[in-house]
MMTF fields as JSON, N, C-alpha, C and O atoms, coordinates in Angstrom:
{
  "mmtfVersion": "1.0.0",
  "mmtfProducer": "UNKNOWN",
  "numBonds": 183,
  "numAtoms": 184,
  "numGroups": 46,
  "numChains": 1,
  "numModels": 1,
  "chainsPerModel": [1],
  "groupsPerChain": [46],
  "chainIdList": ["A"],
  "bondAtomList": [4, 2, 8, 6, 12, 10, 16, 14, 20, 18, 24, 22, 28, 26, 32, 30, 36, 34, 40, 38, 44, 42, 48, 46, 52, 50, 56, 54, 60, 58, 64, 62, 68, 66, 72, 70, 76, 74, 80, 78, 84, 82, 88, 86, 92, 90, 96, 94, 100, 98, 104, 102, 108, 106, 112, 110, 116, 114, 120, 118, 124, 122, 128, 126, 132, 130, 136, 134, 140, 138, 144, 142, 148, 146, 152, 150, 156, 154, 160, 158, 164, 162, 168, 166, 172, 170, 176, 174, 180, 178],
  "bondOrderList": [1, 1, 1, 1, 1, 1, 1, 1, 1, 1, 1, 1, 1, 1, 1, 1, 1, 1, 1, 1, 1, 1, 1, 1, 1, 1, 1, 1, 1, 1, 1, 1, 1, 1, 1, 1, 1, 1, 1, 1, 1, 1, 1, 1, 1],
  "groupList": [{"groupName": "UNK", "atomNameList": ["N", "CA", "C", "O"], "elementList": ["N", "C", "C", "O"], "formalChargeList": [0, 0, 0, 0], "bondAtomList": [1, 0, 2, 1, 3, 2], "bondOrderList": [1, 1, 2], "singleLetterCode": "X", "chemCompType": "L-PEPTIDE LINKING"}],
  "groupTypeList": [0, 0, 0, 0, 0, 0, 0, 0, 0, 0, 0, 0, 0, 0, 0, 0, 0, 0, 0, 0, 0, 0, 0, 0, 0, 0, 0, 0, 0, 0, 0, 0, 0, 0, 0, 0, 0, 0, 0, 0, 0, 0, 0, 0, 0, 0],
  "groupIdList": [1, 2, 3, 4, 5, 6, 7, 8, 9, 10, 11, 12, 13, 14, 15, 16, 17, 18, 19, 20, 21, 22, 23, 24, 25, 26, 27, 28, 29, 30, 31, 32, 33, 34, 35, 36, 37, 38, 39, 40, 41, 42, 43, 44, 45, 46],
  "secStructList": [7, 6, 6, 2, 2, 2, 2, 2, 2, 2, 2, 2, 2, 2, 2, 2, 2, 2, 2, 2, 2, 2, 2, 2, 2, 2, 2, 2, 2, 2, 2, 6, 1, 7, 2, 2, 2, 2, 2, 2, 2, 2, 2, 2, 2, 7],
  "xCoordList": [144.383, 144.598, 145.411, 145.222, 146.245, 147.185, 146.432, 146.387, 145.909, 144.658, 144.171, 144.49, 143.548, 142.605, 143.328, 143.054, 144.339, 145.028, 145.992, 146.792, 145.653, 145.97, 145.003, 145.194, 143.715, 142.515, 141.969, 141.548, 141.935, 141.84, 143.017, 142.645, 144.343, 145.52, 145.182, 145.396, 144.633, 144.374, 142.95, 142.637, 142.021, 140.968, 141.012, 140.528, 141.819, 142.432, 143.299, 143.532, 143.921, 144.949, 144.089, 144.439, 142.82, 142.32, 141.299, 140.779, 141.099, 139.998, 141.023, 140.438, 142.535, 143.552, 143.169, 142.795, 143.362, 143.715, 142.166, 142.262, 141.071, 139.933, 139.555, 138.644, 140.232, 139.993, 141.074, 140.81, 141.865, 143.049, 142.204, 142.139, 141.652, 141.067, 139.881, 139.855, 138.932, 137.967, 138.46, 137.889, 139.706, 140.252, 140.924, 141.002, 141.282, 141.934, 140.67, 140.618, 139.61, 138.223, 137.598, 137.157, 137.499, 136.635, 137.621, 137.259, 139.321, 139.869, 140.14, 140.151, 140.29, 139.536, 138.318, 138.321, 137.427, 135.565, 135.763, 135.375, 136.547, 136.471, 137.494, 137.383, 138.688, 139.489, 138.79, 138.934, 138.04, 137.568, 136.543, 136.14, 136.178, 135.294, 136.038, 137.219, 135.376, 135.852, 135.95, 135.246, 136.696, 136.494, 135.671, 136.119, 134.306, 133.577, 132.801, 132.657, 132.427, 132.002, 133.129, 133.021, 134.585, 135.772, 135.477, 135.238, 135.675, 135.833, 134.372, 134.598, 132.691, 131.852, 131.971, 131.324, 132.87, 132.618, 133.357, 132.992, 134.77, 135.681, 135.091, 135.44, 134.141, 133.611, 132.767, 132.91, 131.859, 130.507, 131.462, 131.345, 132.14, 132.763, 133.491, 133.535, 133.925, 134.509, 133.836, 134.411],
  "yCoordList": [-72.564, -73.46, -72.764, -73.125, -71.858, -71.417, -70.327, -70.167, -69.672, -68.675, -69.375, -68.943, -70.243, -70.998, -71.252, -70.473, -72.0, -71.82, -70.637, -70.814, -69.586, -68.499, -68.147, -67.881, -68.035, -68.091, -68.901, -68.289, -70.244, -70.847, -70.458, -70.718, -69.91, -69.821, -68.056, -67.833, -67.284, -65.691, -65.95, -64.978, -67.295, -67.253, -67.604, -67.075, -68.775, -69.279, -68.413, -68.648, -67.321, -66.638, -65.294, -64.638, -64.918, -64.291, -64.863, -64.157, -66.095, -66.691, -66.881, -66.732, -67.194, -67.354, -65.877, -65.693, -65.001, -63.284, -63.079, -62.375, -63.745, -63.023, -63.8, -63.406, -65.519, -66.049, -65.333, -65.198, -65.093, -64.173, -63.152, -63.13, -62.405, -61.333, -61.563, -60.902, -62.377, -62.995, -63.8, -63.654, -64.704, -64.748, -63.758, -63.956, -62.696, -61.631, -60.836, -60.596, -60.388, -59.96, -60.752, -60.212, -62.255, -62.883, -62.657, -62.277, -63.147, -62.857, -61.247, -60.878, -60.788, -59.177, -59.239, -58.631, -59.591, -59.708, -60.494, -60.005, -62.061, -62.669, -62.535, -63.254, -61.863, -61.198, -60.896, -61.533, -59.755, -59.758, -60.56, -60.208, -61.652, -62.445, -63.413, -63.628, -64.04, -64.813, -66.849, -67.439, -67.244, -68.787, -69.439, -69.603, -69.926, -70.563, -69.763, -70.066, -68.515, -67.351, -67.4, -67.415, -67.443, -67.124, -68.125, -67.892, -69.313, -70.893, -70.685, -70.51, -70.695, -70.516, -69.065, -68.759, -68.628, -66.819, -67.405, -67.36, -68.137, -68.313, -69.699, -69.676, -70.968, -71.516, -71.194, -71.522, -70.423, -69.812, -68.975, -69.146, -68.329, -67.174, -67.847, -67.4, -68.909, -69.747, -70.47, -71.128],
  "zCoordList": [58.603, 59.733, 60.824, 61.985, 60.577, 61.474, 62.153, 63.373, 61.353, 61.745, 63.37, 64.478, 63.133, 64.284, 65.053, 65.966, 65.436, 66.088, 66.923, 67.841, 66.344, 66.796, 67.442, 68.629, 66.909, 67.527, 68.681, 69.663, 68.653, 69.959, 70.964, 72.109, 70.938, 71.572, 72.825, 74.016, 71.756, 71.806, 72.826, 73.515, 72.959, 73.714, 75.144, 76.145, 74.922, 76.222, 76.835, 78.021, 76.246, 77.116, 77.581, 78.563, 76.705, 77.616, 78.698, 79.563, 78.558, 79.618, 80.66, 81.733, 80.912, 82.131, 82.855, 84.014, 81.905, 82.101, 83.387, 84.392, 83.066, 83.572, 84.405, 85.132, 84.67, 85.797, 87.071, 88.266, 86.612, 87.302, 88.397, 89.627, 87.42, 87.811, 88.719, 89.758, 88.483, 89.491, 90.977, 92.058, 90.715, 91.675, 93.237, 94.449, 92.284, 93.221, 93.714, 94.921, 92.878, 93.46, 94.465, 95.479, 94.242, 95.432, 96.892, 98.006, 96.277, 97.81, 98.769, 99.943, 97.682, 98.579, 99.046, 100.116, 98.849, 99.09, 100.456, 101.517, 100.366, 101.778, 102.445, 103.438, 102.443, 103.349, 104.915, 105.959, 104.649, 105.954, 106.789, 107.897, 106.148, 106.914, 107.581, 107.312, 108.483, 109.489, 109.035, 108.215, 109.629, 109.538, 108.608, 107.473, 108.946, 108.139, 106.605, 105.421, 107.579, 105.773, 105.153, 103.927, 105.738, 104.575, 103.0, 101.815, 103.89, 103.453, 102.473, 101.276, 102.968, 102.053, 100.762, 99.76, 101.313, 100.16, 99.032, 97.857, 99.628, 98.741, 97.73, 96.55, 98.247, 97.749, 96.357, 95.179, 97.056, 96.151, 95.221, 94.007, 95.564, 94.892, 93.381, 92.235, 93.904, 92.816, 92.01, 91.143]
}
């Protein structure tokens, strides 16, 4: 039992780790776009 719980604990902390990482990629990607592409890149991107 403790097992699994280590296990569901060890999954979720790497699924935080790699939304992290997708986050900081899309806002480099729409950095340089303007107004409305920012707002859609960062949308879609998410």
């Amino acid at each position: 039992m403790e097992s699994f719980f280590f296990g569901v604990f060890e999954i979720i902390l790497i699924d935080l780790v790699l939304a992290g990482d997708n986050a900081c990629v899309i806002a480099m990607a729409a950095r340089r776009l303007r107004g409305r592409q920012r707002f859609t890149g960062i949308v879609l991107g998410a």
